[in-house]
C-alpha positions as CSV (number, residue, x, y, z in Angstrom):
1,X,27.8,-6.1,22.2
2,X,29.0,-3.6,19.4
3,X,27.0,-2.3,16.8
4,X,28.4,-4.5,14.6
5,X,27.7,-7.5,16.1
6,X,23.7,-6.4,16.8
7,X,23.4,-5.6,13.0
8,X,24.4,-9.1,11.9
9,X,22.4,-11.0,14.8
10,X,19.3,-9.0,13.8
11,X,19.8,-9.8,10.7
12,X,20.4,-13.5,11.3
13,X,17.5,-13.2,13.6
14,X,15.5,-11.8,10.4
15,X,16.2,-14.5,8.3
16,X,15.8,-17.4,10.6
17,X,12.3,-16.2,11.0
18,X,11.6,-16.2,7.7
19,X,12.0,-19.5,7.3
20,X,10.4,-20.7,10.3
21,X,7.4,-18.9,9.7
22,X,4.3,-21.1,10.3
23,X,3.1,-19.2,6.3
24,X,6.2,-20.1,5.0
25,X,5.2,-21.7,1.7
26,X,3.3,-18.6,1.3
27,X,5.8,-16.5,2.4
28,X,8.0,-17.9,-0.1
29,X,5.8,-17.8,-3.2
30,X,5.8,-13.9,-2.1
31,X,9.7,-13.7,-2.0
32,X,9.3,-15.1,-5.6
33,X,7.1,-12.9,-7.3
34,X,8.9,-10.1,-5.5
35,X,11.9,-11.2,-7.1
36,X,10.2,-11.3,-10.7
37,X,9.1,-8.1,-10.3
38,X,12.5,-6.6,-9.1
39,X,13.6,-8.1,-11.9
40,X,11.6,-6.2,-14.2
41,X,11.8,-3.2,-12.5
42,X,15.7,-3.2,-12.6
43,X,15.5,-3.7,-16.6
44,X,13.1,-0.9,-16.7
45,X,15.5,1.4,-14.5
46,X,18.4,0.4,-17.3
47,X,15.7,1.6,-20.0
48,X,14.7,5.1,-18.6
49,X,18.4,5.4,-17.4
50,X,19.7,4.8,-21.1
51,X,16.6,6.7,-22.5
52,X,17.2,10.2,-20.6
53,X,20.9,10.0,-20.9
54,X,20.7,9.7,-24.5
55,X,18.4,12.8,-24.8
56,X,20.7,15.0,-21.7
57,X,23.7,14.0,-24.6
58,X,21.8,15.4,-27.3
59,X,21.2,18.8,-25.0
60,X,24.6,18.2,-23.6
61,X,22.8,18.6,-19.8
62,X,24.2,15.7,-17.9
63,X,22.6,17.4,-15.2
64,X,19.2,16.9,-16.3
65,X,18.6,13.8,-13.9
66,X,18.1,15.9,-11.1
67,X,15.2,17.5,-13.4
68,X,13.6,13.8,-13.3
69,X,14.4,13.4,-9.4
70,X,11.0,14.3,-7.8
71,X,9.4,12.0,-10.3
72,X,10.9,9.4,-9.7
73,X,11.4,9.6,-5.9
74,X,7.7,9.7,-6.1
75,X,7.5,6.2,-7.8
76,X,9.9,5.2,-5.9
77,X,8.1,6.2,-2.2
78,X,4.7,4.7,-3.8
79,X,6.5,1.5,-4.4
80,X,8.0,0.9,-1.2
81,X,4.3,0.2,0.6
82,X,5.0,-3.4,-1.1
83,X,8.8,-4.0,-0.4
84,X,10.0,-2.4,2.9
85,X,8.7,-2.7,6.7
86,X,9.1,0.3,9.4
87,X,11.5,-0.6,12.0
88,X,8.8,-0.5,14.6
89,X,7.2,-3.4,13.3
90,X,9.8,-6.0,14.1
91,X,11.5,-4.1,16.9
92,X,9.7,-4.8,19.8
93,X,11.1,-8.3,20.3
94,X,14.5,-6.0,20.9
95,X,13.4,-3.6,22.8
96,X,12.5,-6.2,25.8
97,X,15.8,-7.4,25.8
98,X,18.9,-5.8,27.7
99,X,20.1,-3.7,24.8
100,X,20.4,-0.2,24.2
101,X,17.1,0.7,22.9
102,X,18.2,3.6,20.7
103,X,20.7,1.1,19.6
104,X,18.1,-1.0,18.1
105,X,16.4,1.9,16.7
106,X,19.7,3.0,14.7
107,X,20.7,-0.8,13.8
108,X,17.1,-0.9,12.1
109,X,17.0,2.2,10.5
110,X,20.7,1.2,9.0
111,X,19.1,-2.0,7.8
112,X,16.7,0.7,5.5
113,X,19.5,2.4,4.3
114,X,21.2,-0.7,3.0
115,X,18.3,-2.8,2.0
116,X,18.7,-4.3,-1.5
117,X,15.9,-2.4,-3.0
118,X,17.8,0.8,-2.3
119,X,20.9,-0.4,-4.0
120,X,18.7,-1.1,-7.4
121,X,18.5,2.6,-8.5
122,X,21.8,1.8,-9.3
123,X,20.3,0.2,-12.2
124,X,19.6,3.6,-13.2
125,X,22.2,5.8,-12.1
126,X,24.8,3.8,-13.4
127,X,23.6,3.4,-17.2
128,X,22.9,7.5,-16.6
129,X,26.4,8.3,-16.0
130,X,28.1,5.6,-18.2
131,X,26.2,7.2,-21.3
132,X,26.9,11.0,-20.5
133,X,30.6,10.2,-19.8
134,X,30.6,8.5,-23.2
135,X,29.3,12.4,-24.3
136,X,31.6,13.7,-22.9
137,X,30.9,14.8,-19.2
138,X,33.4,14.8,-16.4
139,X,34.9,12.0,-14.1
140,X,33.7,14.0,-11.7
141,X,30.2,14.5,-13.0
142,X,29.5,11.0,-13.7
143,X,30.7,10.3,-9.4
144,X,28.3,13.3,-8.5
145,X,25.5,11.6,-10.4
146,X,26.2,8.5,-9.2
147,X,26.8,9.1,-5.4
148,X,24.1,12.0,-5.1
149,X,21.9,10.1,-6.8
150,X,22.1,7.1,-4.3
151,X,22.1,9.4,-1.4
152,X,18.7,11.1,-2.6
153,X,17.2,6.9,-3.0
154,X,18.1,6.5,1.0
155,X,17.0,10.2,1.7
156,X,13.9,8.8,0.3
157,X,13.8,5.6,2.4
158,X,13.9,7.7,5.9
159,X,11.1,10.0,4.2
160,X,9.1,6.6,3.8
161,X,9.7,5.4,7.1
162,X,9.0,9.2,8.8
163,X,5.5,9.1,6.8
164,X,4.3,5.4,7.6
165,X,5.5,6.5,11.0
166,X,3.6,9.7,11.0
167,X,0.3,8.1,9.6
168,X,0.2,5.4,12.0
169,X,-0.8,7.9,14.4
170,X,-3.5,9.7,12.2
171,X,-4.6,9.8,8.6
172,X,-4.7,13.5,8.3
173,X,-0.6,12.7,8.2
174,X,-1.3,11.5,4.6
175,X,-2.0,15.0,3.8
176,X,2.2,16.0,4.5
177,X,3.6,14.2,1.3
178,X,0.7,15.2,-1.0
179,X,1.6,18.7,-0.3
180,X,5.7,17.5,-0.8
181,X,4.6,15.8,-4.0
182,X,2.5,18.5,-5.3
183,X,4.8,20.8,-5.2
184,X,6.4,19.2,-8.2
185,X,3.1,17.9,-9.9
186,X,0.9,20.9,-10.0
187,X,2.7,23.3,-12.1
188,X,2.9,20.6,-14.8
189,X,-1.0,19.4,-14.3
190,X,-2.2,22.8,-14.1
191,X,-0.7,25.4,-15.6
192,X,-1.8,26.3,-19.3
193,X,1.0,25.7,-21.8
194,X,1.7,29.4,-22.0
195,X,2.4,29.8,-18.6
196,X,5.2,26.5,-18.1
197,X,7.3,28.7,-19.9
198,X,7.9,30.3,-16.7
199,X,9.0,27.7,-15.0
200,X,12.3,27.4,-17.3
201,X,14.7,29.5,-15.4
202,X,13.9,27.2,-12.2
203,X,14.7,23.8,-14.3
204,X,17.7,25.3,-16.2
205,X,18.9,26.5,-12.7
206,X,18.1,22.9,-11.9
207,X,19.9,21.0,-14.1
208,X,23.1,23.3,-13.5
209,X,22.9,22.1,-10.3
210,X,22.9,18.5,-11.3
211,X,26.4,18.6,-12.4
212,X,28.2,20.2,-9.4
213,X,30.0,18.2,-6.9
214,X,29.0,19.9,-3.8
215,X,25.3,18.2,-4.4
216,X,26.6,15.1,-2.4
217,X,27.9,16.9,0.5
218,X,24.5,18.9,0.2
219,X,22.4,15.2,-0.2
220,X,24.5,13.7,2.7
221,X,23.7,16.7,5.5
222,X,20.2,15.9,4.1
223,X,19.9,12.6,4.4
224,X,22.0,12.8,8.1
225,X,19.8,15.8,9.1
226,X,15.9,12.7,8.3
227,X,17.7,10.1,9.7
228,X,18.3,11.8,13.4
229,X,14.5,13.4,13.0
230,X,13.6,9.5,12.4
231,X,15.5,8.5,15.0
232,X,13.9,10.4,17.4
233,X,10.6,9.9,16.2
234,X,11.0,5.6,16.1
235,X,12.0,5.4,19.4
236,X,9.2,7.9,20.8
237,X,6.5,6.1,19.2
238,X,7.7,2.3,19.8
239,X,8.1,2.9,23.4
240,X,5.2,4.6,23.5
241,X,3.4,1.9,22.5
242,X,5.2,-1.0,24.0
243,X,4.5,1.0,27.5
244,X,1.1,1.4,26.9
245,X,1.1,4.1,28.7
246,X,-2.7,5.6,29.3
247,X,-3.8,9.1,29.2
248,X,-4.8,10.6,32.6
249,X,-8.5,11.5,33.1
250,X,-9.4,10.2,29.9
251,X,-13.5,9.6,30.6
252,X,-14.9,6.6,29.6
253,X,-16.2,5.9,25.8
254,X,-20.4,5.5,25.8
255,X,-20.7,1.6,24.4
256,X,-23.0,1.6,21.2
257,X,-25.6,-0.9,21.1
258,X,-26.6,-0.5,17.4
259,X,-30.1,-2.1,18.6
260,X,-31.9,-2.2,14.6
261,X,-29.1,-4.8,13.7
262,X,-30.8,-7.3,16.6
263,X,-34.0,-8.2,13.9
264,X,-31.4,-9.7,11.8
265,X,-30.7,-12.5,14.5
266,X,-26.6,-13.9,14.3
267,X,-25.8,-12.8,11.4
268,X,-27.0,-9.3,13.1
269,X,-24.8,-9.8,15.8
270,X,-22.1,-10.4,13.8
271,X,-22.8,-6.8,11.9
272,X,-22.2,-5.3,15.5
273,X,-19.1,-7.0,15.9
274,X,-17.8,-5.7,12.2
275,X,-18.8,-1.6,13.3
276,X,-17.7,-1.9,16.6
277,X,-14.2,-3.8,15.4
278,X,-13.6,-0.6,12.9
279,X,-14.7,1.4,15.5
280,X,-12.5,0.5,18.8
281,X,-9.4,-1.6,17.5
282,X,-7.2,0.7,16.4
283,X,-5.2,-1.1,13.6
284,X,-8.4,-2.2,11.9
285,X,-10.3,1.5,12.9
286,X,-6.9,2.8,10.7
287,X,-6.9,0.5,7.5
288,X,-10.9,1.4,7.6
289,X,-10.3,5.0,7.6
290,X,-7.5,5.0,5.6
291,X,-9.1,3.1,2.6
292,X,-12.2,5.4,2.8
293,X,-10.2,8.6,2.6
294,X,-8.3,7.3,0.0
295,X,-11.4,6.7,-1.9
296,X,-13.0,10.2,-1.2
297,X,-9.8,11.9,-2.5
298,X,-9.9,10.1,-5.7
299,X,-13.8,10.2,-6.5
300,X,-13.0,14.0,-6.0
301,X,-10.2,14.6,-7.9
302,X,-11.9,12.4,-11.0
303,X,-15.0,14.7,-10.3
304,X,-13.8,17.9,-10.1
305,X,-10.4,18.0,-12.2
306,X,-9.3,16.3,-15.8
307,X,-6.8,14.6,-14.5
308,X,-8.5,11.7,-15.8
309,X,-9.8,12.3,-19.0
310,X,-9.4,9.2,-21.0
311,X,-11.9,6.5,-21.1
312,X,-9.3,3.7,-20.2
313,X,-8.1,5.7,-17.1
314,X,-11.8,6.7,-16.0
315,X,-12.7,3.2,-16.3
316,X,-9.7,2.1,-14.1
317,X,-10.6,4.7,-11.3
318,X,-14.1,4.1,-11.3
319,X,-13.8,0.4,-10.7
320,X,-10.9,0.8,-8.5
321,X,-12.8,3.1,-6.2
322,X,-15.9,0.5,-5.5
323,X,-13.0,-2.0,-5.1
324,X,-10.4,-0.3,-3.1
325,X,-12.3,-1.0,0.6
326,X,-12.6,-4.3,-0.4
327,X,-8.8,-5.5,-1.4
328,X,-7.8,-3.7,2.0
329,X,-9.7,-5.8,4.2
330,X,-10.9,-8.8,2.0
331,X,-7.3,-9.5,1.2
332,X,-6.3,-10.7,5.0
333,X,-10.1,-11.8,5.5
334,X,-10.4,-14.0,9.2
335,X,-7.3,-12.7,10.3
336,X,-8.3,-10.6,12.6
337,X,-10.9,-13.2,13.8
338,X,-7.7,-15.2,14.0
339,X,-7.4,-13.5,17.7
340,X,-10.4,-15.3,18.9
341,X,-11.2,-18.2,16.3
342,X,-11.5,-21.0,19.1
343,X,-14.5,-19.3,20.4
344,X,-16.1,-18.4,17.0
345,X,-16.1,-22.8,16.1
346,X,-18.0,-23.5,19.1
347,X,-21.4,-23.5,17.7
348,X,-22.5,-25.0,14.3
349,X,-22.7,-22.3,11.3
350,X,-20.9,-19.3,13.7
351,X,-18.5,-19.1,10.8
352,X,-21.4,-18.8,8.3
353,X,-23.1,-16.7,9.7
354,X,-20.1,-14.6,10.3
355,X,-19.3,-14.7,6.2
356,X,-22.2,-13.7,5.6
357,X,-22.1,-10.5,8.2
358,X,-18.6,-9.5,6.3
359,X,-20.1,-9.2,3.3
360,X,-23.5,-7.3,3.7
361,X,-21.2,-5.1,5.6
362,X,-18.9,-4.4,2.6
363,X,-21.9,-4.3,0.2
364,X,-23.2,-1.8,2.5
365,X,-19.6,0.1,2.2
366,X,-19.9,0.8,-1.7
367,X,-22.6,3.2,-1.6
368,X,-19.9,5.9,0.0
369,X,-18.3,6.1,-3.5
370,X,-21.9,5.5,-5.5
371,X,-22.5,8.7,-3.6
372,X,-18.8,10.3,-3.9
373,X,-19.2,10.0,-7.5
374,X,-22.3,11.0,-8.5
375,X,-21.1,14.3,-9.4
376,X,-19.2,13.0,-12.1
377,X,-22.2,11.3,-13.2
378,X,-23.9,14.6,-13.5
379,X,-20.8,15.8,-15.3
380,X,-20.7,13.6,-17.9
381,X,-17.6,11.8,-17.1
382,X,-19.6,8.6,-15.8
383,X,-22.2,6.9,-17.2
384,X,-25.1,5.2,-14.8
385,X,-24.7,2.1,-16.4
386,X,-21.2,2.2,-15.6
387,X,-21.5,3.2,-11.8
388,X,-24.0,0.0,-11.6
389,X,-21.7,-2.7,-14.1
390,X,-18.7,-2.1,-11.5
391,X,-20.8,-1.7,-8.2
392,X,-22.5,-5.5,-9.1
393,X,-19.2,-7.1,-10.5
394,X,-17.1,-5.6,-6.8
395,X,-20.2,-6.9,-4.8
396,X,-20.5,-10.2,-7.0
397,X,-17.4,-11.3,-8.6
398,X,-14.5,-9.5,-6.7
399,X,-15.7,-10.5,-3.6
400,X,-16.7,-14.3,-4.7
401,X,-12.6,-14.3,-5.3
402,X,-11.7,-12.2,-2.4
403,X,-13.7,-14.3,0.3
404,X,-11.8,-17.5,-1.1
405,X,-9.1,-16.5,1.3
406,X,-10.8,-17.0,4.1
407,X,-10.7,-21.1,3.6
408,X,-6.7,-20.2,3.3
409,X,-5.4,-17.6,5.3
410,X,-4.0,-18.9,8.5
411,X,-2.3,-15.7,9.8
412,X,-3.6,-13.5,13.0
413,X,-3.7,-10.2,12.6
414,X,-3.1,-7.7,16.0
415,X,-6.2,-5.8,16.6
416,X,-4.9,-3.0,18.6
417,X,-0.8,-2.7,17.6
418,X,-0.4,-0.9,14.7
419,X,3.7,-0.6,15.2
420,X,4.6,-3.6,16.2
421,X,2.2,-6.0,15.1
422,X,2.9,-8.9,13.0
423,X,1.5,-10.1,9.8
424,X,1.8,-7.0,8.3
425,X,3.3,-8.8,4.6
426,X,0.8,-10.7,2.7
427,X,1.4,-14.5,1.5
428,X,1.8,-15.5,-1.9
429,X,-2.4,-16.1,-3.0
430,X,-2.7,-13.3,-1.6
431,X,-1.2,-11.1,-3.7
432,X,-2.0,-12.9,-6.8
433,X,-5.5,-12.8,-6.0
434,X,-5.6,-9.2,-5.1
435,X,-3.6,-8.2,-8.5
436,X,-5.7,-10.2,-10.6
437,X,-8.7,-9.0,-8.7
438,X,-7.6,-5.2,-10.2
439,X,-7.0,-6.1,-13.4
440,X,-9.2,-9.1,-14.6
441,X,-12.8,-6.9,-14.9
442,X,-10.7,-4.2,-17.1
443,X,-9.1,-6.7,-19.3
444,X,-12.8,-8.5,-19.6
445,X,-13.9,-5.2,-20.2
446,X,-11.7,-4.5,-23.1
447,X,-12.5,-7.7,-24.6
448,X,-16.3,-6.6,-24.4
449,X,-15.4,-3.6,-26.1
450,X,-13.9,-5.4,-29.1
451,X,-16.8,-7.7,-29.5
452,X,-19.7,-5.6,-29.1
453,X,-20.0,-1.7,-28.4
454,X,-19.3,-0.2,-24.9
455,X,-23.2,0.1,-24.3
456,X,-23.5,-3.7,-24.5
457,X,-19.7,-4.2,-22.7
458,X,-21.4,-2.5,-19.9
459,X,-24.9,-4.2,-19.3
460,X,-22.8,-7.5,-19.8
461,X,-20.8,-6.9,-17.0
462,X,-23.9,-5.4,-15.2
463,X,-25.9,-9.4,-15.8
464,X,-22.6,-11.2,-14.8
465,X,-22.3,-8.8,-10.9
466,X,-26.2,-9.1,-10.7
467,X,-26.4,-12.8,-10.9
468,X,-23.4,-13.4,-8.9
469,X,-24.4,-11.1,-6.2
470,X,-28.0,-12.9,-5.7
471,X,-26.1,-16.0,-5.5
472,X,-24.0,-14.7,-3.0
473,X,-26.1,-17.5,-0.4
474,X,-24.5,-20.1,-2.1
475,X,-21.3,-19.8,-2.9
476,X,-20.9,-18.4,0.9
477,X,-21.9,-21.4,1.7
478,X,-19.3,-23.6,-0.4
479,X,-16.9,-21.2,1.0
480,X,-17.7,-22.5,4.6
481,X,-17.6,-25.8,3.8
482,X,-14.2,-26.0,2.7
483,X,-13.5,-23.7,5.6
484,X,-14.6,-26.8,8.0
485,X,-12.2,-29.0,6.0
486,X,-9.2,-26.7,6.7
487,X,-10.1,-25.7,10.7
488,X,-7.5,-28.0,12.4
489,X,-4.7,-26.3,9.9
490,X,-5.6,-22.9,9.9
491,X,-6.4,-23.1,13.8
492,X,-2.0,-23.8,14.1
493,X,-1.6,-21.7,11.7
494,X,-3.5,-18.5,13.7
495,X,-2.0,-20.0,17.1
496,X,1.0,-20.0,16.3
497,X,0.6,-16.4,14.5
498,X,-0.5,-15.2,17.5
């Protein structure tokens, strides 16, 4: 088989199980959205492309794009969490058959590199060049633009899939395109206006280099040089893990009993099972630690820097730390229970109680950023009442809407496969629910604001978390209920997802 004819039967393979997805009705609602929001990204691209164009033509710089590069490559590698999947997560199907495995490796990787989202930048490239050729650059400017540009957008694709690779295998990996990124973000947050002055010989020198041809062949050797480091590092790490292969003399782990949770009967046992699942399995021990680091940084950085100064964007952070844990987990709720469901329906209540153990637990997780950011309360940055209003709306509200997943999601999540494990793209509710669930409180807030004074906007929001959290019993309850309605459906769904 050549290489040819193993890209288009992956892909065909791709597609046909798409649609025969047990989720797809979900699946496809996803595919929609995504498709509205590529389409408002792409006239946004135009925008900035026709906007910075404009102002190189005024400056006549139609190198000044590359000026914008590390900006934008940083949106761009942010965005790709929601529209592109590492090769190792749909490769191990392959990799069992009798095909060259570093075959597959390259046929995915090429997949990346021509992936649609890729080929959108053009959206802003193209409107780039077409403007500063109008002012007067160079044929061969406006090809240099064009080409390099698109070669930086796939650079940046292998740089995302080196990264998810990388932190897959430990967190402290996170800390490698921070630094990358910071390099182009600190001068500019940092340094006093006197001092960015400095830094104008290195941008002029910049956007010199912006309009001279030997960029692509320069991008290209880039790009070439990722791709083989990628290559390697793919193949080491999905073999690795399809092997299994166990570390010699590794000494057994001591078992933790956590004994104080037995006084609170099932539902106590059920605790156990939600520290010792974050503890052992390692794709849910990841997402846990993951979401908690990613929480420290930012109650640090709103802390400690002014970075976040305004009141609308201290607002944002401070809710979206209390509610970060809770959209990474509550989002795919009873998916990982999805692995052993059967045995979970075999007494009356189990489920209940098992609700209920979910969310004392991630009641009991909001007090790390309570205590995170209590030195911007001392600051002056936070108000009390604010800590409280958004600690009761996360524990009542958001995760009232959150836990109304579990009577819908159907999907199994792997417990121990980070790689190659399925499920890894969310349905349709979900990410409506989860994008609501960020925004609502802050537009509710805002409305608050206009009505009354902030004071009262906050001890509004304060009564509305407070009385939904105490009737938490309730409306857990209505939440298992329709649960028992849906069991025979969402038991296909998580056998077959299995």
């Amino acid at each position: 088989m050549t290489r040819l004819q193993l890209f288009r039967l992956i892909r065909r393979n791709n597609i046909l199980a798409f649609r025969r997805n047990p989720a797809y009705e979900q699946s496809v609602a996803a595919h929609v959205l995504m498709a509205i929001g590529g389409g408002m990204m792409a006239v946004y691209l135009i925008m900035f492309g026709v906007f910075f164009a404009v102002a190189a033509n005024e400056d006549h710089e139609p190198g000044a794009w590359l000026l914008l590069m590390p900006l934008l490559m940083a949106i761009d590698f942010g965005s790709r969490f929601g529209v592109q999947q590492t090769p190792f997560m749909l490769v191990k199907p392959y990799m069992l058959l009798p095909l060259p495995s570093r075959s597959i490796i390259e046929t995915f990787l090429l997949t990346a590199l021509l992936s649609p989202y890729n080929w959108m930048w053009l959206c802003f490239f193209v409107p780039y060049a077409f403007i500063v050729f109008a002012g007067g650059a160079s044929l061969g400017v406006v090809l240099t633009i064009i080409l390099s540009g698109m070669l930086f957008v796939m650079f940046n694709s292998q740089w995302y899939l080196l990264v998810r690779t990388l932190t897959a295998r430990s967190v402290f990996w996170w800390f490698l395109p921070a630094a990358v990124y910071a390099i182009y973000f600190v001068p500019i947050i940092f340094l006093k206006d006197g001092h960015l002055s400095q830094l104008s010989d290195i941008a002029d020198f910049i956007v010199m280099v912006g309009a001279q041809w030997w960029l692509v062949p320069v991008a290209f050797v880039l790009l070439a040089a990722i791709t083989l480091v990628n290559r390697h590092m793919q193949f080491r790490y999905v073999y690795e893990e399809i092997s299994r292969e166990q570390k010699r003399g590794a000494a057994l782990k001591s078992v933790s009993q956590f004994t104080f949770l037995e006084r609170f009967g099932q539902t106590g046992e059920y605790l156990k099972l939600e520290l010792k699942s974050a503890m052992r399995n390692k794709a849910i021990r990841m997402r846990v630690i993951t979401s908690l680091v990613l929480i420290a940084v930012l109650s640090l950085l709103i802390a400690y820097t002014d970075i976040y100064d305004n009141k609308l964007m201290l607002s944002f952070w401070c809710y979206y730390c209390f509610s970060l844990y809770g959209l990474t987990t509550l989002a795919k709720v009873m998916g990982p229970e999805g692995n052993y469901i059967d045995l979970l329906l075999t007494h009356r209540e189990n489920i209940l109680s098992l609700l209920k153990a979910k969310y004392y637990f991630h009641v009991a997780v909001l007090f790390v950023p309570l205590l995170l950011m209590l030195p911007a309360v001392i600051a002056g940055k936070f108000s009390l009442l604010m800590m409280l209003a958004y600690i009761f709306i996360t524990s009542g509200v958001l995760f009232l809407v959150l836990f109304q997943l579990a009577v819908y999601n159907k999907q199994t999540l792997p417990l121990d496969q980070k790689l190659t494990g399925k499920g890894n793209v969310e349905n349709g509710l979900q990410t409506i629910i989860v994008l609501v669930s960020m925004f609502a409180p802050l537009a509710l807030l805002s409305l608050l604001i206009l009505l009354f004074d902030e004071h009262a906007a906050y001890t509004i929001l304060l009564v509305i978390g407070l009385l939904f959290t105490l009737a938490h019993p309730w409306w857990l309850r209505n939440i298992y209920v329709r649960m028992m309605k849906r069991k025979y459906v969402n038991l296909e769904g998580f056998h077959a997802t299995r």
